[in-house]
Kinemage of the C-alpha trace (Angstrom):
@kinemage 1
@onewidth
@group {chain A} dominant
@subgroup {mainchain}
@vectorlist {calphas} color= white
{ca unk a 1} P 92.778 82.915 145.726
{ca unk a 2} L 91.963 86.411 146.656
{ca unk a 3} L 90.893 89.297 144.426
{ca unk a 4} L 94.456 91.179 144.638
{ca unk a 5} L 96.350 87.482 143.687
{ca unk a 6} L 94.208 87.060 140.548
{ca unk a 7} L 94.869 91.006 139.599
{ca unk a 8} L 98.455 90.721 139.425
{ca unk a 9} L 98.256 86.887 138.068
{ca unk a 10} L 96.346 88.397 135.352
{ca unk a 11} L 98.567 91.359 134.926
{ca unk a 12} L 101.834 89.108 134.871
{ca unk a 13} L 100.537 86.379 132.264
{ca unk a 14} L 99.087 89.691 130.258
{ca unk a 15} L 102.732 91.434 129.738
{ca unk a 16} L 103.982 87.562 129.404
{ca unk a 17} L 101.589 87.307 126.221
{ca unk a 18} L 102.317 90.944 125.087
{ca unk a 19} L 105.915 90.098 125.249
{ca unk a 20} L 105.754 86.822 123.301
{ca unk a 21} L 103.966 88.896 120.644
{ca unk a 22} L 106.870 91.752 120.912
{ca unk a 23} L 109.490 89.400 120.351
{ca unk a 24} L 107.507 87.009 117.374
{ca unk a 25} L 106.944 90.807 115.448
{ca unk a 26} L 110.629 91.662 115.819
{ca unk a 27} L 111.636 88.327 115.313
{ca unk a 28} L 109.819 88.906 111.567
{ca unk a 29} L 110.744 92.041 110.543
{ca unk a 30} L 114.765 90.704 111.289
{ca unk a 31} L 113.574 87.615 109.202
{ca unk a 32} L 111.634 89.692 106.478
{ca unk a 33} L 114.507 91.963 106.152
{ca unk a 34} L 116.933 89.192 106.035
{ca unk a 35} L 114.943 86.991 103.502
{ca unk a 36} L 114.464 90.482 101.327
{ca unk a 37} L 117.868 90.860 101.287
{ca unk a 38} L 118.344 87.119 100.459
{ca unk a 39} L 116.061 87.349 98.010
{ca unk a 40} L 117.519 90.332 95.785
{ca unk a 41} L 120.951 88.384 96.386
{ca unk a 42} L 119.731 85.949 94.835
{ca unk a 43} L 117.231 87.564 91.742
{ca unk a 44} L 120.176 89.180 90.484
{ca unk a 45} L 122.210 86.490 90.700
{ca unk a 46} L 119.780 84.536 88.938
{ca unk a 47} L 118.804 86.887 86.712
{ca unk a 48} L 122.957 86.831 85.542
{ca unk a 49} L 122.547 83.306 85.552
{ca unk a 50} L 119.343 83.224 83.117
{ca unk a 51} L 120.691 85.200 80.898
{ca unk a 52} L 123.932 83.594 80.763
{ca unk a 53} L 121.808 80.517 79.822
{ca unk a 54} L 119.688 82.751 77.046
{ca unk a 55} L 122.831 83.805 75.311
{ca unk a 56} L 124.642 80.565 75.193
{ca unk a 57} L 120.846 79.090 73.903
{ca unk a 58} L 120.339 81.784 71.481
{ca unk a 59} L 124.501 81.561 70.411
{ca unk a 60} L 123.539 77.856 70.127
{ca unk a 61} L 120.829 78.068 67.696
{ca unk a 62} L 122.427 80.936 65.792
{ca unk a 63} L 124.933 78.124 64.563
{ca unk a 64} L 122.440 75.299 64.587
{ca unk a 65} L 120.523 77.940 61.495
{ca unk a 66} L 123.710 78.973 59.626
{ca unk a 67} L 124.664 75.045 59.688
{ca unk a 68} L 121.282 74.312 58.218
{ca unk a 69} L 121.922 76.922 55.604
{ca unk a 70} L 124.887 75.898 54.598
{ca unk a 71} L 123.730 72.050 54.279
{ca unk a 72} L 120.781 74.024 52.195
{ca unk a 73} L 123.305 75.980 50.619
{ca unk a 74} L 121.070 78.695 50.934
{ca unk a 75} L 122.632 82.263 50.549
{ca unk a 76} L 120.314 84.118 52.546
{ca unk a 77} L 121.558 85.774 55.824
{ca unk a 78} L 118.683 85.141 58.175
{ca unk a 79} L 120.156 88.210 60.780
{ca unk a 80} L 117.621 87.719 63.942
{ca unk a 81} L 116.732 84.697 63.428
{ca unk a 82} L 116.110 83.597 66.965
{ca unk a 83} L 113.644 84.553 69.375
{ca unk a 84} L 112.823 84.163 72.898
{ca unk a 85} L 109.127 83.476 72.852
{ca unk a 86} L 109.241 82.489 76.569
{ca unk a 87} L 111.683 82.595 79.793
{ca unk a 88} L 111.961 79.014 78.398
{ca unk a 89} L 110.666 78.863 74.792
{ca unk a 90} L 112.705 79.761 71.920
{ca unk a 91} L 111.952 79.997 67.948
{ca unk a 92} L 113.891 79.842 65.400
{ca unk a 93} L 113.254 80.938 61.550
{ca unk a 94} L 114.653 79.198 58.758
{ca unk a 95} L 113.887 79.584 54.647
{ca unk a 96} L 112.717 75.800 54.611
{ca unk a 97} L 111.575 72.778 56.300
{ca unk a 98} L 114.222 70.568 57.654
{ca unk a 99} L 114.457 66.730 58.836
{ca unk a 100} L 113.243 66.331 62.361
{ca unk a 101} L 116.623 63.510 63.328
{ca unk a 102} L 119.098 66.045 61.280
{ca unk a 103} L 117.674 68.830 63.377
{ca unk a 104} L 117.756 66.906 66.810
{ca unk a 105} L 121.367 65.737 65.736
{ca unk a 106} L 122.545 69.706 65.245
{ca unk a 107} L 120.237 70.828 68.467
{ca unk a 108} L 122.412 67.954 70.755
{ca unk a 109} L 125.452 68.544 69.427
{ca unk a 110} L 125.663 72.115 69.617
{ca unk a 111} L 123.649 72.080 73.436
{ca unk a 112} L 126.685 70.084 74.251
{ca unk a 113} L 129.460 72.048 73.055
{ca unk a 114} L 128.087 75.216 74.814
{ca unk a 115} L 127.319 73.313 77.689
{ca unk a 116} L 123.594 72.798 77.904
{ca unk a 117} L 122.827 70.503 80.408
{ca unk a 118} L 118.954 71.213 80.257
{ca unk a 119} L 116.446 68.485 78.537
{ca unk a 120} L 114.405 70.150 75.862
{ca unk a 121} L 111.435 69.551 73.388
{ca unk a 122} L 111.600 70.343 69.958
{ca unk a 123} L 109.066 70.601 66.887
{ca unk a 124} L 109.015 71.639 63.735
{ca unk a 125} L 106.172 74.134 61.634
{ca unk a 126} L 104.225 71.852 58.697
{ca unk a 127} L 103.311 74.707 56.456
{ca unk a 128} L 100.804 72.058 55.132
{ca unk a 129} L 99.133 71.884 58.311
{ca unk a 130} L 99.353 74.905 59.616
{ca unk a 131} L 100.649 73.601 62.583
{ca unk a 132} L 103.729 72.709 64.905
{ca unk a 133} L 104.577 68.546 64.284
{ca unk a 134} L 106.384 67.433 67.312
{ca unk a 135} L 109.881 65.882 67.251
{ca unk a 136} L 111.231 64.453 70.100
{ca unk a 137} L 111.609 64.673 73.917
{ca unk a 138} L 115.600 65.094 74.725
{ca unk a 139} L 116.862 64.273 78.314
{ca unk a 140} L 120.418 64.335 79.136
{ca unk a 141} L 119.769 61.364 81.243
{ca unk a 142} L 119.752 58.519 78.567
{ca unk a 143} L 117.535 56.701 81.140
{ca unk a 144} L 114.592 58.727 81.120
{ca unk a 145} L 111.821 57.823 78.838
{ca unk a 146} L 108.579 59.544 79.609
{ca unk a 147} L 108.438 62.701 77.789
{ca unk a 148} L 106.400 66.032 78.637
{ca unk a 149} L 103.422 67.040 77.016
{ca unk a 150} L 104.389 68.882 74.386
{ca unk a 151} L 101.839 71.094 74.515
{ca unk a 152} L 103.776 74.329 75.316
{ca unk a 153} L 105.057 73.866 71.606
{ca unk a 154} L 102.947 76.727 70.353
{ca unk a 155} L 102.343 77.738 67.194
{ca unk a 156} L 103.416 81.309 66.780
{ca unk a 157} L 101.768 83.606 64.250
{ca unk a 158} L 104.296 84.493 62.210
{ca unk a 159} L 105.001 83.646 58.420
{ca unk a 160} L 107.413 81.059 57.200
{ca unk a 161} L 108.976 78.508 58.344
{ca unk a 162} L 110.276 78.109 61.649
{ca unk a 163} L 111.198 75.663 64.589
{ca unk a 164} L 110.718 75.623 68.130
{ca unk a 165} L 112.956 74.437 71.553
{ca unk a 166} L 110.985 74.226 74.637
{ca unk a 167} L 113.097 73.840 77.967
{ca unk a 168} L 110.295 72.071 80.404
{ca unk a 169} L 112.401 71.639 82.888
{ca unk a 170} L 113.704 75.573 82.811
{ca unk a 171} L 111.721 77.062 85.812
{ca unk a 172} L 110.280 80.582 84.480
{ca unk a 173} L 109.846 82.269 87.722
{ca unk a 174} L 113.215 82.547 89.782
{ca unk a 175} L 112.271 81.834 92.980
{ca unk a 176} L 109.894 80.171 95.582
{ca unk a 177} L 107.200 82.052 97.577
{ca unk a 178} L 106.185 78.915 99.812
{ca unk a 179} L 109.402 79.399 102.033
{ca unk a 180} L 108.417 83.080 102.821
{ca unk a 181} L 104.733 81.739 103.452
{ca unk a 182} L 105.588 79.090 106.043
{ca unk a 183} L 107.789 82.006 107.718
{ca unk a 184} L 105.267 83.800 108.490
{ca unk a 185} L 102.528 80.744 109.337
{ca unk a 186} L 104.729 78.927 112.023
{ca unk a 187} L 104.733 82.046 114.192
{ca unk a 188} L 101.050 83.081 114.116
{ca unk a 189} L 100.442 79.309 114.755
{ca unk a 190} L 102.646 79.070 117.526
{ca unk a 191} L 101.035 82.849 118.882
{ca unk a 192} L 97.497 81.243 118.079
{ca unk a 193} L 98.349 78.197 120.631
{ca unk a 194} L 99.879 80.901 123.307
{ca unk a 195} L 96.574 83.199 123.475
{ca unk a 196} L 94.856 79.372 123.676
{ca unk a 197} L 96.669 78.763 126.602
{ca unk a 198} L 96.548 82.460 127.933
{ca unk a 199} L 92.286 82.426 127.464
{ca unk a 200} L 92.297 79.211 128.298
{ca unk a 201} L 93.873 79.620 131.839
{ca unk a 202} L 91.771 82.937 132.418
{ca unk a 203} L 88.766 81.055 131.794
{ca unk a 204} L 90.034 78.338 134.545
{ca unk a 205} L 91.123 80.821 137.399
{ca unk a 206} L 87.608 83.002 136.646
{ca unk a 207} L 85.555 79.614 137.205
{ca unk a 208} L 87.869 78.238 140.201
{ca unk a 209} L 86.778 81.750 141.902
{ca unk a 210} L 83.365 82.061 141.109
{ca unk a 211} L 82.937 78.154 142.715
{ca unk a 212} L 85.089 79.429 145.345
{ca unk a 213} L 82.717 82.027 145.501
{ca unk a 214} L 79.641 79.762 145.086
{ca unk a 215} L 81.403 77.607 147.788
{ca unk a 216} L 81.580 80.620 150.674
{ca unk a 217} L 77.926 81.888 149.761
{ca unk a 218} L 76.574 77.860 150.289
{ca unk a 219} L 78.378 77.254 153.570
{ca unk a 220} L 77.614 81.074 154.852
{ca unk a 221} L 73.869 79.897 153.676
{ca unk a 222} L 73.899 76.598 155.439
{ca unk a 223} L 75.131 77.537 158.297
{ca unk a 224} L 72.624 80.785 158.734
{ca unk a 225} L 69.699 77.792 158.090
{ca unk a 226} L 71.083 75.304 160.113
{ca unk a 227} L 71.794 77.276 162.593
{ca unk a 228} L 69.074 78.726 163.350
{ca unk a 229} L 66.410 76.033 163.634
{ca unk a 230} L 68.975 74.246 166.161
{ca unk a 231} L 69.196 77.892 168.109
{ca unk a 232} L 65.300 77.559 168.752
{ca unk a 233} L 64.883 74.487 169.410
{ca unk a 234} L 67.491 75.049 172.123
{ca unk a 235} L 65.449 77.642 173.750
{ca unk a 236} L 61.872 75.839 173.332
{ca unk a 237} L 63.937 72.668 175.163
{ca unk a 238} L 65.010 75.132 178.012
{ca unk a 239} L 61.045 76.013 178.105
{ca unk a 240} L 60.108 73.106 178.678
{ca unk a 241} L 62.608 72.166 181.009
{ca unk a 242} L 60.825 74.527 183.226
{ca unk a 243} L 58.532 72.508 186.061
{ca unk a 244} L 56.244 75.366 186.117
{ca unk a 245} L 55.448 74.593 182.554
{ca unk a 246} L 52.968 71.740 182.899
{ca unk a 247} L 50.396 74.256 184.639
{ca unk a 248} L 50.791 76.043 181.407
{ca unk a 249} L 49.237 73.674 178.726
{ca unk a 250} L 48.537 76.009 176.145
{ca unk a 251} L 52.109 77.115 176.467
{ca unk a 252} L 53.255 73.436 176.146
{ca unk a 253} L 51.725 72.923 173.292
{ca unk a 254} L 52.991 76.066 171.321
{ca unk a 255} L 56.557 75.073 172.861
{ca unk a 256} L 56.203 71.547 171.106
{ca unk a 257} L 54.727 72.664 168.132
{ca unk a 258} L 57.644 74.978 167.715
{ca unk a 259} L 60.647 72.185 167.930
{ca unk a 260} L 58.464 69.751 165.502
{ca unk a 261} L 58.584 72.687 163.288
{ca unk a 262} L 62.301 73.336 163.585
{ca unk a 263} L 62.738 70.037 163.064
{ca unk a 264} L 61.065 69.463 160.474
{ca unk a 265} L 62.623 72.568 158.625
{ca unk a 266} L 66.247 71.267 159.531
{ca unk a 267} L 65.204 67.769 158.447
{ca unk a 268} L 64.615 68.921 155.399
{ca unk a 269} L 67.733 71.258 155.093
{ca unk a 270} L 69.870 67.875 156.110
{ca unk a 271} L 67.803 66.318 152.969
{ca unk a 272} L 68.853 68.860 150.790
{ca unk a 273} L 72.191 68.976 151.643
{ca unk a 274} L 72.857 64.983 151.037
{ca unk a 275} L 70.831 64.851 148.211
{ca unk a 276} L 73.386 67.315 146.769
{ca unk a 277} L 76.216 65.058 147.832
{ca unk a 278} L 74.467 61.600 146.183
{ca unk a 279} L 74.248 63.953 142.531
{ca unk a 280} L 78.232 64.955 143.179
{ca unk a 281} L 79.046 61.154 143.418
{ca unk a 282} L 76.999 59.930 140.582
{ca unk a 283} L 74.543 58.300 142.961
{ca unk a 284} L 71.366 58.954 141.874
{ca unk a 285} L 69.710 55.949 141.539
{ca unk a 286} L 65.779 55.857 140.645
{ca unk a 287} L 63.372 53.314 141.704
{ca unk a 288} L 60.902 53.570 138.619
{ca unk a 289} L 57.132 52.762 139.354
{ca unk a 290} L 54.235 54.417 137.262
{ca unk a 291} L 53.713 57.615 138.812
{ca unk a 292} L 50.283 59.867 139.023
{ca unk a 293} L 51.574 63.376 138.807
{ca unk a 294} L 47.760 64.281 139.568
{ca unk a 295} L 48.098 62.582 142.788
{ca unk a 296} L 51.534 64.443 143.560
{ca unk a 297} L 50.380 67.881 142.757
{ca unk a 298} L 47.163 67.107 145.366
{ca unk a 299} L 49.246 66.479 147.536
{ca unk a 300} L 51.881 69.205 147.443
{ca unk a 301} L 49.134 71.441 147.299
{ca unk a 302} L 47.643 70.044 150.691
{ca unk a 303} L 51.360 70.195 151.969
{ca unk a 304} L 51.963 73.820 151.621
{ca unk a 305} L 48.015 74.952 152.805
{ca unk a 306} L 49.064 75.836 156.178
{ca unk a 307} L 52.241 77.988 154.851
{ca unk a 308} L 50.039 79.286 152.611
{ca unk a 309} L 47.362 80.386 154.455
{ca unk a 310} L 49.958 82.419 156.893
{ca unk a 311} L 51.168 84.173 153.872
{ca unk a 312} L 47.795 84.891 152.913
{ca unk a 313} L 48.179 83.053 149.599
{ca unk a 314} L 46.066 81.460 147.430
{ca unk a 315} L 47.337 77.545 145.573
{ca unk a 316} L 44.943 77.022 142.434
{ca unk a 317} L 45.140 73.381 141.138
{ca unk a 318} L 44.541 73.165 136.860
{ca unk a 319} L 44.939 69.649 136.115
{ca unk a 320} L 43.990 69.109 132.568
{ca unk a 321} L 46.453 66.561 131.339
{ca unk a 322} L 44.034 63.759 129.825
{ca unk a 323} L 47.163 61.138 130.519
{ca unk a 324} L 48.842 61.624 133.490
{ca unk a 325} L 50.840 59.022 134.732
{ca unk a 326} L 54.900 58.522 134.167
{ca unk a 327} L 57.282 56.138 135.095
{ca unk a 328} L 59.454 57.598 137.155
{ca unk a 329} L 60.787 58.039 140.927
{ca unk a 330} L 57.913 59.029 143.371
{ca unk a 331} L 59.786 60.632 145.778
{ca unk a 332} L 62.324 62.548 144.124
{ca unk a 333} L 58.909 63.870 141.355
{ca unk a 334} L 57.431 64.621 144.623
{ca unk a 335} L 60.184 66.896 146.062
{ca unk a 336} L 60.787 68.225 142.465
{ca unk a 337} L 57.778 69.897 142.339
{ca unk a 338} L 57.920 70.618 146.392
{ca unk a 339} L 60.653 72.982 145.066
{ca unk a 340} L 58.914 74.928 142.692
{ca unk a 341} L 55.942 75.303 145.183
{ca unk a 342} L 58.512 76.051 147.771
{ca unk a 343} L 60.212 79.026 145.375
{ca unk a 344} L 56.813 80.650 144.686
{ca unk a 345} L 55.967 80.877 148.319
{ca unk a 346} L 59.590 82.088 149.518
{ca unk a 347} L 59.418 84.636 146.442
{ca unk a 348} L 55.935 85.814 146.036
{ca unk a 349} L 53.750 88.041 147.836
{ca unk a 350} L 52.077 88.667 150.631
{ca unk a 351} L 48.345 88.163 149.475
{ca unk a 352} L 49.342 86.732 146.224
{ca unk a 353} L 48.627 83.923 143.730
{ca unk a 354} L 50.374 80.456 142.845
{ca unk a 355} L 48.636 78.369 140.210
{ca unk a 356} L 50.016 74.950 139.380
{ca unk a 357} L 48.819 73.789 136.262
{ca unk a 358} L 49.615 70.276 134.003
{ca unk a 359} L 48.312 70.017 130.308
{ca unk a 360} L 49.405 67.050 127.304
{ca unk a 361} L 51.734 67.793 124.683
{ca unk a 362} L 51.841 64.970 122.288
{ca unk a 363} L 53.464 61.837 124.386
{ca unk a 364} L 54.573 64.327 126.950
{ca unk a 365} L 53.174 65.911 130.382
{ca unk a 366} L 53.861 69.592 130.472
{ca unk a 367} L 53.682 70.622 134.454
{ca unk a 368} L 54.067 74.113 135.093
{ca unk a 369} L 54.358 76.213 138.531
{ca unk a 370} L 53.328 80.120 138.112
{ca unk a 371} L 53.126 83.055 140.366
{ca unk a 372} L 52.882 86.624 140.745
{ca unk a 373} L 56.297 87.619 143.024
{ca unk a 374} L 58.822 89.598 142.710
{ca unk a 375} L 59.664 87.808 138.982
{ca unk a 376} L 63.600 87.319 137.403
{ca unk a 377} L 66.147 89.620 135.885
{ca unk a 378} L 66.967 88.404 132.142
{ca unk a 379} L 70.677 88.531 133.555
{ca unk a 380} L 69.988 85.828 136.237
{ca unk a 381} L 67.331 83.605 134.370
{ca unk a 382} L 69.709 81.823 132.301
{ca unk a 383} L 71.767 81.026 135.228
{ca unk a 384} L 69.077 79.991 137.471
{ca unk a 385} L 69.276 75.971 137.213
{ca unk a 386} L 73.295 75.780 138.146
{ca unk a 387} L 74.308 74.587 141.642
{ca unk a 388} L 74.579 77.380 144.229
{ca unk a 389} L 73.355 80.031 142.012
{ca unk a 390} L 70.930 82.551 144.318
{ca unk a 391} L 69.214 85.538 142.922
{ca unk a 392} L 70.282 88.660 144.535
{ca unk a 393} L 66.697 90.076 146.498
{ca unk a 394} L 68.349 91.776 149.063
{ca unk a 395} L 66.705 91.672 152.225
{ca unk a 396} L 62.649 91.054 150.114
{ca unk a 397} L 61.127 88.322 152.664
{ca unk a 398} L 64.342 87.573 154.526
{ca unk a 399} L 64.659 84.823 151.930
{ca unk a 400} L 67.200 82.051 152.406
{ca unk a 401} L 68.448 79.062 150.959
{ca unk a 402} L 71.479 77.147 149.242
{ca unk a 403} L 70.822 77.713 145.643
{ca unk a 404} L 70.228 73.985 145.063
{ca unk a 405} L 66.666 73.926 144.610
{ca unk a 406} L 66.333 74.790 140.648
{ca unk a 407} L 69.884 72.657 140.176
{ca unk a 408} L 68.358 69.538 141.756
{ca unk a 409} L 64.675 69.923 139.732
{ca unk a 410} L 67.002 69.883 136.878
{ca unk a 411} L 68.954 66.948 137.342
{ca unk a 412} L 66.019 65.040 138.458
{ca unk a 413} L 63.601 65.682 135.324
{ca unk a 414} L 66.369 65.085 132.723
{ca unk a 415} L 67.286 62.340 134.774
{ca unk a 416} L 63.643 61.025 133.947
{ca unk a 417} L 64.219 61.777 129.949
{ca unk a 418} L 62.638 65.412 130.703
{ca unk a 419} L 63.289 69.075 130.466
{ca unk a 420} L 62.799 72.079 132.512
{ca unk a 421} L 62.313 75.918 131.283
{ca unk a 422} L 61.175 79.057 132.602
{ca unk a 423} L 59.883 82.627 131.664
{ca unk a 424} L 59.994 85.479 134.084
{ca unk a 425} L 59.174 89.231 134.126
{ca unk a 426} L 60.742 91.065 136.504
{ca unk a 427} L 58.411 92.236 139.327
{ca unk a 428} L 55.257 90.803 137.971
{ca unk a 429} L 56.086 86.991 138.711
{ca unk a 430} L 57.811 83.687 136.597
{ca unk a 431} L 56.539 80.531 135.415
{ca unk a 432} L 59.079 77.412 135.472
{ca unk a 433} L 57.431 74.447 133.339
{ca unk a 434} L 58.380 70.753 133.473
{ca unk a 435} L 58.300 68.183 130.713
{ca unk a 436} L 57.748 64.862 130.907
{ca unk a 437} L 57.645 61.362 129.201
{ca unk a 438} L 54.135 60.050 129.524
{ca unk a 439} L 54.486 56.253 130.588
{ca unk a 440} L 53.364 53.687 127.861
């Protein structure tokens, strides 16, 4: 997918998103306006309601107190006598104490004739006591039994005596809030899960074209080093193809040293290359032995002598690991650290240094490759060790490759219960360190 295609992918699901979040907001205000309209509908109809309720209550109790007078035969007007303590709490004031089932008896009777279909508490001040003596939980559904706590039967501070009706099935507040909450949660949830998506498949089509990417760079890469070996090799085989050439010997021999040095260069390209392929599949299979990395490093060293003597470089062993053997795979420890030699030639100077160094940590070898090249941007260090990934050095030492070096020390030394890390400063040379299990 080409540059311009993702652009205007990215553009399209952008306004797609913006207009999903266009159409939730308006989609709100519509419903907040609505619901605030619903909502004062419906406060002052419930406001007329409540206080429907409060006067037939209070009308209620006004004759349940002149019927206790006159059973008293008490001439005292008691004007006021009810009060609303609470949206659902009511006391009453009376000259005397009266009997809890006479009271309950008045309290019913009267509830019904105005119509009362609410259950209700009642209890009665103790002067005595100084305190409210509960009477009796009244449902209008014969069948119910438990009763409230009565606990919202306060005492009030006032003087005298008094009673109180409690309504605990009366809500106080006139409407619910939770409806309006889950109006506004089930759209930001369902905008959450969109952006998901939205990042979500920006994150996909940025990886798909940085492998694709990754993908051109590798086979432009391969090619170039496959390529060319094969071109010379070609040539040196015309060479030699000459008759004339035998009277040359000197000549033959540079000829045939040339095409065993191709070939071993696209020998080991061809190596690379498939042991990429067995790491894609899952194929990496180990033959464990117990493994002297002492005896490895000597011998990379002697390996790379020739290619470092053309460069003019110097390879300084420092084995001081006082246990140095792991169980591991030979071969692919061997080209593991043929890598890291390999990098500090390709990428160090002319004239330069390259010491390889193991030590002991605890039950672990610690095998580290330094030199004193060109070094690592911060930017490109942490991205070193994934497949294909090539630092950018321009034309520095014509340097090629596939980007698979790093990537396949990685998979091999945490394939052998290891890690791998490195430190780098740019232009004044890196240090990559491996980690191993030391073998019981």
């Amino acid at each position: 997918m080409g540059r311009r295609a993702i652009a205007t992918l990215m553009l399209l699901a952008t306004l797609s998103v913006i207009g999903v979040v266009v159409i939730q907001l308006l989609w709100l205000q519509q419903a907040s306006r609505y619901r605030e309209e619903q909502v004062e509908l419906n406060r002052e109809q419930g406001v007329q309601l409540e206080k429907q309720f409060n006067d037939r209550v209070v009308m209620a109790l006004t004759d349940v107190t002149e019927r206790i007078l006159s059973i008293t035969k008490d001439p005292t007007d008691l004007f006021d006598a009810v009060k609303q303590v609470r949206p659902n709490y009511f006391a009453v004031s009376i000259n005397d104490t009266v009997h809890p089932y006479l009271l309950e008896a008045m309290l019913r009777k009267e509830f019904s004739r105005r119509n009362i279909q609410e259950d209700f508490e009642y209890g009665i001040y103790d002067c005595f006591t100084d305190s409210i003596v509960y009477g009796n939980y009244v449902s209008v559904d014969s069948a119910v039994t438990d009763t409230v706590a009565h606990s919202q039967l306060q005492k009030l501070d006032k003087d005298g005596h008094y009673f109180g009706v409690y309504f605990p099935r009366r809500k106080s507040t006139l409407w619910e809030e939770e409806a309006g909450t889950w109006m506004w949660i089930f759209p930001f949830v369902v905008t959450l899960i969109v952006f998901s998506f939205f990042a979500y498949s920006v994150w996909v089509i940025l990886r798909q074209r940085k492998l694709s990417e990754m993908k051109n760079d590798f086979i432009g890469n391969m090619t170039h080093e496959l390529k060319t070996p094969i071109s010379t090799i070609a040539l040196s085989s015309e060479v030699l193809g000459d008759p004339d050439i035998v009277k040359e010997p000197d000549r033959l021999r540079q000829y045939a040293r040339i095409i065993r040095s191709e070939n071993e260069r696209l020998r080991i390209q061809v190596e690379r290359v498939l042991q990429l392929g067995s790491m894609d599949k899952d194929k990496l299979e180990l033959k464990r032995e117990r493994v002297d990395m002492h005896v490895i490093a000597r011998e990379v060293e002697e390996h790379f002598h020739l290619q470092a003597q053309e460069r003019n470089t110097t390879i300084t062993l420092r084995l001081e690991a006082t246990d140095h053997t792991v169980h591991g795979d030979r071969m692919h420890l061997t080209n593991a650290v043929t890598n890291l030699i390999d990098n500090a030639l390709k990428y160090g100077r002319e004239g330069g240094h390259i010491e390889l160094m193991t030590s002991s940590r605890g039950r672990e070898l610690l095998l580290s490759v330094s030199d004193d090249g060109i070094g690592i941007r911060k930017e490109d260090l942490r991205h070193i060790f994934e497949r294909f990934y090539r630092v950018h050095t321009g034309n520095v030492h014509d340097v090629k490759g596939f980007g698979l070096g790093l990537h396949y020390v990685k998979q091999i030394v945490e394939a052998h219960g290891g890690g791998v890390s490195a430190r780098s400063e740019f232009g004044k040379g890196s240090t990559f360190m491996l980690s191993l299990p030391i073998s019981p």
